[in-house]
C-alpha positions in Angstrom: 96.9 -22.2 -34.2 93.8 -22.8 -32.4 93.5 -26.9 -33.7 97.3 -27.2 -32.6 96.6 -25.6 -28.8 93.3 -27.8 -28.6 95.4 -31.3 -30.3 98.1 -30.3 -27.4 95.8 -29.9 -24.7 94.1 -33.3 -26.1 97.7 -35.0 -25.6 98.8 -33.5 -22.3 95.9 -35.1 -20.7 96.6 -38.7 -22.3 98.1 -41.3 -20.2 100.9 -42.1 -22.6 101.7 -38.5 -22.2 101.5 -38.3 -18.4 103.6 -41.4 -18.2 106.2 -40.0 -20.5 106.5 -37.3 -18.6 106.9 -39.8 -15.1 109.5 -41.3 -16.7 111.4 -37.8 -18.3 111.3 -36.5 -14.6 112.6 -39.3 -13.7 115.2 -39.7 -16.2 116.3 -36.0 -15.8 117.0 -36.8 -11.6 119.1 -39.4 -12.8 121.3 -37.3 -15.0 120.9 -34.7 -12.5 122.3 -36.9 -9.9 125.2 -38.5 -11.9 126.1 -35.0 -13.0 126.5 -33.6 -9.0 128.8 -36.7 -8.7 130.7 -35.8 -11.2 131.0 -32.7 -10.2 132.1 -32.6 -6.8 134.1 -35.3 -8.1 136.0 -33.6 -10.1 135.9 -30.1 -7.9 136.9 -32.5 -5.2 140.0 -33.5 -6.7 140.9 -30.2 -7.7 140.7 -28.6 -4.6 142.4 -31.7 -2.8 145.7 -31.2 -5.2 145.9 -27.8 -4.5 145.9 -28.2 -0.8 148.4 -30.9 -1.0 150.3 -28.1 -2.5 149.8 -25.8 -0.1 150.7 -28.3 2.5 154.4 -29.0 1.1 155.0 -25.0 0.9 154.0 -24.9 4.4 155.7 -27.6 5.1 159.0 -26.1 3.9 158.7 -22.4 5.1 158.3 -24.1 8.3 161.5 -25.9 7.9 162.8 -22.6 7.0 162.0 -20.9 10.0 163.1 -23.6 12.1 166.9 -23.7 10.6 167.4 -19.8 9.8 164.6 -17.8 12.3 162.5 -15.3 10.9 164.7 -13.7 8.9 165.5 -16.6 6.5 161.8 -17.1 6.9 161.3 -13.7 5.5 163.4 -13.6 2.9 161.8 -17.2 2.1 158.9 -15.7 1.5 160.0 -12.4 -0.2 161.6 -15.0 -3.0 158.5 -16.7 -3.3 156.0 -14.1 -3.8 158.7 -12.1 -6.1 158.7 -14.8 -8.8 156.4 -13.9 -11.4 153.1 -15.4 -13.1 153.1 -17.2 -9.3 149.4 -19.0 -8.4 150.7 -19.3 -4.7 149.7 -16.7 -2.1 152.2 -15.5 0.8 151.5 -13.5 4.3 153.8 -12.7 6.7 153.3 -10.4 9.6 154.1 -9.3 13.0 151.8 -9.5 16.0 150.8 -6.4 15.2 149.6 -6.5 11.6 152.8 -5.0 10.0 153.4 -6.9 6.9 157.0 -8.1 6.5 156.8 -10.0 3.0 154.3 -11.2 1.5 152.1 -10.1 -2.3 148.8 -9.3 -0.4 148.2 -6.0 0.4 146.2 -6.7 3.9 145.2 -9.9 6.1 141.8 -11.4 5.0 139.0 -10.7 6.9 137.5 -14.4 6.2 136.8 -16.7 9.1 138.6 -19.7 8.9 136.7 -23.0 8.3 136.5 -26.1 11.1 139.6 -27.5 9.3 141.4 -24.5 9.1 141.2 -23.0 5.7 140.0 -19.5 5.0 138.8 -19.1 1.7 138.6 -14.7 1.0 138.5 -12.8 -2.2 141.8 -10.8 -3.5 140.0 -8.5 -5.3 137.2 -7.5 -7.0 138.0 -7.9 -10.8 140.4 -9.0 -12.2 143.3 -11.2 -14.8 141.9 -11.9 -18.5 138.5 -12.5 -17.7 138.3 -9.7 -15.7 136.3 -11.8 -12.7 136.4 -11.8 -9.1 139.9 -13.6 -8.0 139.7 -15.7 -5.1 141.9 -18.0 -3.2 142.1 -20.5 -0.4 144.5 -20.2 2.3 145.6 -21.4 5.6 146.9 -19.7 8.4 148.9 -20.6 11.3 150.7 -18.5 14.2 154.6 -18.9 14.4 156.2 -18.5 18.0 156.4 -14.5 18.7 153.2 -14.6 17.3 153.9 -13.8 13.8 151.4 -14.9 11.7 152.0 -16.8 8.0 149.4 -17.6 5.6 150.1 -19.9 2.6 147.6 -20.4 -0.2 146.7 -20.5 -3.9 145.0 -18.7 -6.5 141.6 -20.3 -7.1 140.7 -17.9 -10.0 141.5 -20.7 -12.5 140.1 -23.0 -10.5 136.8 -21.0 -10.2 136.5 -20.5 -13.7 136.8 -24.2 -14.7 134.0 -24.7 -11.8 131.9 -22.0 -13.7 132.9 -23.6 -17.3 131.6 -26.8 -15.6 128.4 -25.9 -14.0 127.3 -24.2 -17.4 128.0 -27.5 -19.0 126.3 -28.9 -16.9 123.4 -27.0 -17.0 123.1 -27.2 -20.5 123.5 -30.9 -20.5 120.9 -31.1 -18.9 118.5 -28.8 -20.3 119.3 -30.7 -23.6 118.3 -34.4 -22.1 115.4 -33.1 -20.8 114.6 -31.6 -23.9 115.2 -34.7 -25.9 113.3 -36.4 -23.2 110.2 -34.0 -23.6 110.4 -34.7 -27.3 110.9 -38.9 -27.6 108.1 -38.8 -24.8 105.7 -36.5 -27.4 106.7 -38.7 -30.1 106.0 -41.6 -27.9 102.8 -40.5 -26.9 101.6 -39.0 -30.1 102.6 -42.7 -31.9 100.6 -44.6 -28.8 97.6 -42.1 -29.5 97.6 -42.8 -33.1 97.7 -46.3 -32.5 94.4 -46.2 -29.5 92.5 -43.4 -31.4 92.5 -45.7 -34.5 90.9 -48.5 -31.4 88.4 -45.6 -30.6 87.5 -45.3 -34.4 86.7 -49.1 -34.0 84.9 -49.2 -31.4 82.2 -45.6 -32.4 82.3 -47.9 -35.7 81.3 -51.0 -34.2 78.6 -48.9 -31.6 77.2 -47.1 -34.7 76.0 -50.7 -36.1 79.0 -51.8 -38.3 80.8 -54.9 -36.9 82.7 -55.5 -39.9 85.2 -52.9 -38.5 88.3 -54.2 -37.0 91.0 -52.6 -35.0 94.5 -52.7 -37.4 97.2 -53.9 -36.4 101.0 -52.8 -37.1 102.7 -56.0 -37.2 105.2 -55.1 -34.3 103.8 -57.8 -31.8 103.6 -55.3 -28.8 101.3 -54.8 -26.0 99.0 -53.0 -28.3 99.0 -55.0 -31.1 98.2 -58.4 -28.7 95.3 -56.0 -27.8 94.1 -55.3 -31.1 94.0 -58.9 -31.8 92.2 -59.8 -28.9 89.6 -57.2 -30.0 89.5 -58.5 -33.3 89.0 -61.9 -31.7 86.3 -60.7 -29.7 84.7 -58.6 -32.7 84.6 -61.3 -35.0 82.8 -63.7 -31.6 80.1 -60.7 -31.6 79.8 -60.8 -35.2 79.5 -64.6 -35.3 76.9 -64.6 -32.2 75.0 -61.5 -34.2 75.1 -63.2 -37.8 73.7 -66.5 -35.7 70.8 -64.7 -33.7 69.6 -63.3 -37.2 70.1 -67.0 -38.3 68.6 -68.3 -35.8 65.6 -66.2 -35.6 65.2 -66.9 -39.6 65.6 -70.4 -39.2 63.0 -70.3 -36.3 60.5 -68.2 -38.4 60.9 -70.7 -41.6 61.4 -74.1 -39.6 59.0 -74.2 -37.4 56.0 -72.6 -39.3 55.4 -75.4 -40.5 55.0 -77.7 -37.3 53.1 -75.0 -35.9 50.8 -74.7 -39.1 50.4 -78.8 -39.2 49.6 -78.7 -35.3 46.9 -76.1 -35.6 45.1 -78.1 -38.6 45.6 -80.7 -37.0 43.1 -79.5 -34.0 41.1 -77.6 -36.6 40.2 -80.2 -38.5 39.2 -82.4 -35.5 37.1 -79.6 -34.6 35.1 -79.4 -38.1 34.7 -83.2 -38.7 32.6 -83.9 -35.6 32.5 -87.2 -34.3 31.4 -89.2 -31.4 34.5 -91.9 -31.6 36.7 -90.6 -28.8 39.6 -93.0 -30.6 39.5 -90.4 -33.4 40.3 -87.5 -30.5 42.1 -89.6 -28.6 44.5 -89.9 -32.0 44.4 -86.3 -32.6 45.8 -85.4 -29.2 48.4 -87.8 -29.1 49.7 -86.2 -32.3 49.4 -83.4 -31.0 51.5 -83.9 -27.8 53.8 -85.5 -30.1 54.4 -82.4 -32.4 54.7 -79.7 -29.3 57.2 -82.6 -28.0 59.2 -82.0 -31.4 58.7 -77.9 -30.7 60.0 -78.3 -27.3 62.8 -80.3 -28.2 63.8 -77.8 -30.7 63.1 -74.7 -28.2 65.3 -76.7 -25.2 68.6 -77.2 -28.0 68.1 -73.5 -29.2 68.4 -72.9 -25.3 71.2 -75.0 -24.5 73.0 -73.5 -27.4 72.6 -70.2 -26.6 73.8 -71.3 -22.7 77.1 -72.8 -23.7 78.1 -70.0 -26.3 77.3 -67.6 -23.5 79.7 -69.5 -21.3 77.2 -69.4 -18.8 78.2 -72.5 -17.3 82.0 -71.6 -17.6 82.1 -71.6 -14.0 80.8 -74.7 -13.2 83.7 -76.7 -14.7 85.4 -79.3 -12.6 87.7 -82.0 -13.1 85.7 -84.6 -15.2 87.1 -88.2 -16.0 86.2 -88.3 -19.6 85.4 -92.0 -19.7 82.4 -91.2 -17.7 79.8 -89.3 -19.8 81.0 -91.7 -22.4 80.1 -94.9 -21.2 76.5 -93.1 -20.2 76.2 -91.8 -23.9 77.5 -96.1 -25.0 74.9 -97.5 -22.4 71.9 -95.4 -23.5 72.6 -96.1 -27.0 73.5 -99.5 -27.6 70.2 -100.7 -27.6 68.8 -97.8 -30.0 71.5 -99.7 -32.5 70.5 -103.1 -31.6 67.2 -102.4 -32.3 68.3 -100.7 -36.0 70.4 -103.7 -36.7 73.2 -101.8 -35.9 76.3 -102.9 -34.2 77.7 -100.1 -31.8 81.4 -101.0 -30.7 82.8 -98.9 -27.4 86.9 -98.8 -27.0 87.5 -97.3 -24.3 91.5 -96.3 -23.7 92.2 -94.4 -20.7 90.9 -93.0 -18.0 91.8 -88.7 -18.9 90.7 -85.9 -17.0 89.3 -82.9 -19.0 88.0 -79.2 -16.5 84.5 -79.4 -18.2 80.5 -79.8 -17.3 80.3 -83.7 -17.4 75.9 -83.3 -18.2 77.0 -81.3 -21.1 79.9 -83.5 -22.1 77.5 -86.5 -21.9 74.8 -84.8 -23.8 77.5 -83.9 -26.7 78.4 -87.3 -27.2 75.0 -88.6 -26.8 73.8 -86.1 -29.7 77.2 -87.4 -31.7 75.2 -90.9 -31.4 72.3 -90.4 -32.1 73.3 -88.8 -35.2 75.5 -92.0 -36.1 72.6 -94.5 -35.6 70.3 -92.5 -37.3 71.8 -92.1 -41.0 73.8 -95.4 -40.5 71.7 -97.8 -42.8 70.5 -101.2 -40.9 73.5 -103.7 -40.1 76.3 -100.9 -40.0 78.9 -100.4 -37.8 79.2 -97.6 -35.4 82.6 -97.3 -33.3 83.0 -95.0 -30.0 86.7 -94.4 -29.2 87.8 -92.9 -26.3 91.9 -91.9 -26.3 94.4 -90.5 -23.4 96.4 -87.4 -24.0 99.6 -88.8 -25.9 102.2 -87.4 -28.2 101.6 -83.6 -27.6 97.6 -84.1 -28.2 95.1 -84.0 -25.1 92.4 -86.5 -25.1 90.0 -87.4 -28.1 86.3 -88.7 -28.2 85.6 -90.2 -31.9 82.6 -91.6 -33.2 83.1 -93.2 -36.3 80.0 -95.0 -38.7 79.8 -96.3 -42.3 76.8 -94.5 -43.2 76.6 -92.0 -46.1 78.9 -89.4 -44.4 78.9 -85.6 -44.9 80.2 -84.0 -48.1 83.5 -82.1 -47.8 82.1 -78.6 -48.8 79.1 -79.0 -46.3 81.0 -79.8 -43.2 81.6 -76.2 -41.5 77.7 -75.2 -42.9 75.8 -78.5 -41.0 77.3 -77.0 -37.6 75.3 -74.4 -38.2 71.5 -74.2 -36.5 68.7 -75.4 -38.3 71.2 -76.8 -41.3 69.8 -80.2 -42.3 71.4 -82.2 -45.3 69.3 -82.8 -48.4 69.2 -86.3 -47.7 68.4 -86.2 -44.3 64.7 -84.1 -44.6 63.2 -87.2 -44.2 64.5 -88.6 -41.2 62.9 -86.8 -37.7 65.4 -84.4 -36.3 65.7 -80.4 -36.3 69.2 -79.8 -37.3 70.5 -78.1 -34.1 72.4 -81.7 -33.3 76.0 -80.8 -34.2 75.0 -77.1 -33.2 75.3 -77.9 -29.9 77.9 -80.2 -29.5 80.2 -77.5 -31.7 78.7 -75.0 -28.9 79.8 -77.2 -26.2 83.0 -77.8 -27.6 84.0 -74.4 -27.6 82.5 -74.4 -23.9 85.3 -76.6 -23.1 88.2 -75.0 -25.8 88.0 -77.9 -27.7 87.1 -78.3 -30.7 85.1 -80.5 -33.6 86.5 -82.2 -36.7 84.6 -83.9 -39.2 86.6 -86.0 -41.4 85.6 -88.8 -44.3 85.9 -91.9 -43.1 85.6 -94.0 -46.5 83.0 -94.5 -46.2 80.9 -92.8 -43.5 81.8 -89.9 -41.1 84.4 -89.4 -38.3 83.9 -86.9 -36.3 86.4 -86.5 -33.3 86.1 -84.1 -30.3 89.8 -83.4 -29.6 90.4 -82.0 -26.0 93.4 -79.3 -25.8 97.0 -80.3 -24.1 97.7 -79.9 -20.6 94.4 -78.3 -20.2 95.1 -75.1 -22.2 92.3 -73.9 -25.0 92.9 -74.3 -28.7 93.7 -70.6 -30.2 90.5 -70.5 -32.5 88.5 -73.5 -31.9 88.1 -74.6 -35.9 84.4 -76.2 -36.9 
């Protein structure tokens, strides 16, 4: 009993329930309101006949009176009130209170209404239902002062107002309890729904981020959150998996520059000699392996920037074509000098929101990656395309070198991921890292595709501006 008070207390203090509630009161002055309409309506009508009624009896006992006097007014009235099971009511007296015909025993003491009608009770109990029996009347004087009041029995009247008002009431007592119960089963379902969202999230805080928030399949409000949780989990759980990657791949990878470097200056130290050539040698190897450390420190950093989305808010309208030709011009004579021949098609001039150092960076590293595994007198092609036929605009780099295998293209987007083939050939294996990272800066996304031979690898640019749903690698 305890659980159940505590579990109701828990819900009366939820939102859903609070709202339901909003919305029951609300629902209940509706119904309230519509029912009082109806009502007086009704009672309205009622009351309206009736005094049209009244107003053709009057009408002919005055008629009476004019063509026979009093005493065919009398006798008028004496007929009337003699004929049984009558609803009408009938008065007649003299100026002095002395009843002349008439079935009420005395002249109401009721104070007429501003439009004339007097509304008294007959008596105290009374007919089947043995309840007060009231009427409505209205009174006028005749010359000589005699008085006349004509009216009807409202005891059946009042009964079907008492039959109503109950009815009524019980309407709505019943909506509002159905109301009270939908909006508890409303409430208890939303709870359901956000406590499992709480288990989630004291899962995910307790160190488990393979916990996701389930989802019912309904499409509502709370199932678009739920997925935009999940969405966000599985970014946490990607960002989390990649630190612990990362700081793997930084513990293995670059051990071994830093062991080389320090032997390096340790053996210079040990072999003494007086030939400032041989130090001279020494140190420029050195500055050239803490140039390969920084390199690889400044990527990891860049990385880490765009994934954060750090530099989110300093997108602007870019023309595409721009960081491209920069990446074209600083390349084509890396590729002359390979024997290489770099080709640049330029095809449009489209507008992307995006960073345009990073965008020229991107392609740059897209490049350099071409020229380097593209073997001497290759062919490297740089294609820029225009939005057309639904797609946004596409940056494609396209080379006959050895290419990528098809079960290896997701993992070398990955930091520190280098290709068998490619151990020998300078480089750290953050290249595509950090144009995927970039790409998803921008909510585009990269696809690697065989280009027989060689690779293509395209940055496609959403429609109209928008993001791709789940930027694919």
């Amino acid at each position: 009993m305890k659980a159940l008070v505590i579990s109701a207390l828990r819900l009366a203090r939820t939102t859903p329930f609070r709202l339901a509630v909003l919305y029951l009161a609300m629902f209940v002055l509706s119904v309230a309101l519509i029912l009082a309409v109806v009502y007086r309506t009704t009672a309205g009508f009622l009351e309206s006949e009736i005094g049209e009624t009244i107003a053709l009896e009057v009408a002919g006992l005055q008629d009476q009176y004019r063509g026979q006097g009093l005493r065919g007014l009398v006798d008028a009235v004496r007929d009337r009130s003699a004929t049984s099971h009558t609803n009408s009511v009938y008065l007649l007296t003299t100026p002095g209170g002395v009843i002349l015909a008439g079935n009420l025993s005395a002249w109401p003491t009721a104070v007429p209404d501003a439009s004339g009608w007097t509304h008294f009770k007959v008596a105290e109990y009374g007919g089947t239902s043995d309840r007060p029996s009231t009427a409505m009347a209205v009174t006028f004087t005749l010359p000589g002062k005699f008085r006349l009041l004509v009216g009807r029995d409202m005891s059946e009247i009042d009964q079907l107002r008492g039959r109503m008002i109950a009815s009524l009431r019980w309407i709505l007592a019943v909506t509002a309890l159905l109301g009270l119960g939908g909006g508890l089963l409303v409430a208890r379902g939303a709870m359901r729904r956000i406590e499992a969202i709480n288990r989630t999230t004291r899962q995910i805080m307790a160190g488990d981020l393979t916990g996701r928030v389930p989802r019912s399949g309904g499409g509502d409000e709370i199932d678009r959150l739920a997925g935009n949780l999940n969405a966000m989990l599985d970014q946490i759980e990607r960002l989390m998996t990649g630190m612990r990657q990362v700081t793997e791949s930084v513990a293995h990878d670059l051990r071994t520059p830093l062991t080389r470097l320090r032997s390096r200056i340790e053996l210079a130290l040990i072999h003494e000699t007086e030939d400032p050539e041989v130090y001279r040698a020494v140190l420029q190897e050195t500055i050239a392996e803490a140039d390969r450390l920084l390199a690889t420190f400044t990527a990891l950093l860049s990385i880490a920037e765009a994934e954060s989305g750090a530099k989110r808010t300093e997108l602007e309208p870019v023309k595409l074509a721009e960081p491209v030709r920069i990446a074209a011009d600083l390349y084509e004579p890396v590729a002359e000098d390979k024997g290489q021949t770099l080709v640049t098609d330029i095809r449009g001039e489209p507008v992307v929101r995006g960073n345009g150092q990073l965008l020229a960076q991107a392609v740059s590293n897209l490049l350099d990656n071409a020229i380097k595994y593209t073997p001497e007198g290759g062919r490297i092609a740089l294609v820029l395309e225009g939005a057309a036929h639904g797609r946004g605009p596409r940056v494609t780099i396209a080379d006959n070198g050895p290419g990528i295998p098809s079960d290896m293209r997701e993992k070398v987007l990955q930091r520190f991921v280098r290709l068998d083939t490619a151990r020998a050939s300078p480089g750290n294996g953050l290249g595509l890292s950090l144009v995927d990272a970039v790409a998803r800066l921008h909510g585009a996304r990269l696809v690697l595709e065989d280009n027989a031979p060689g690779l293509r690898i395209s940055l496609e640019f959403p429609a109209n501006g928008g993001t791709f749903a789940t930027p694919p690698h």
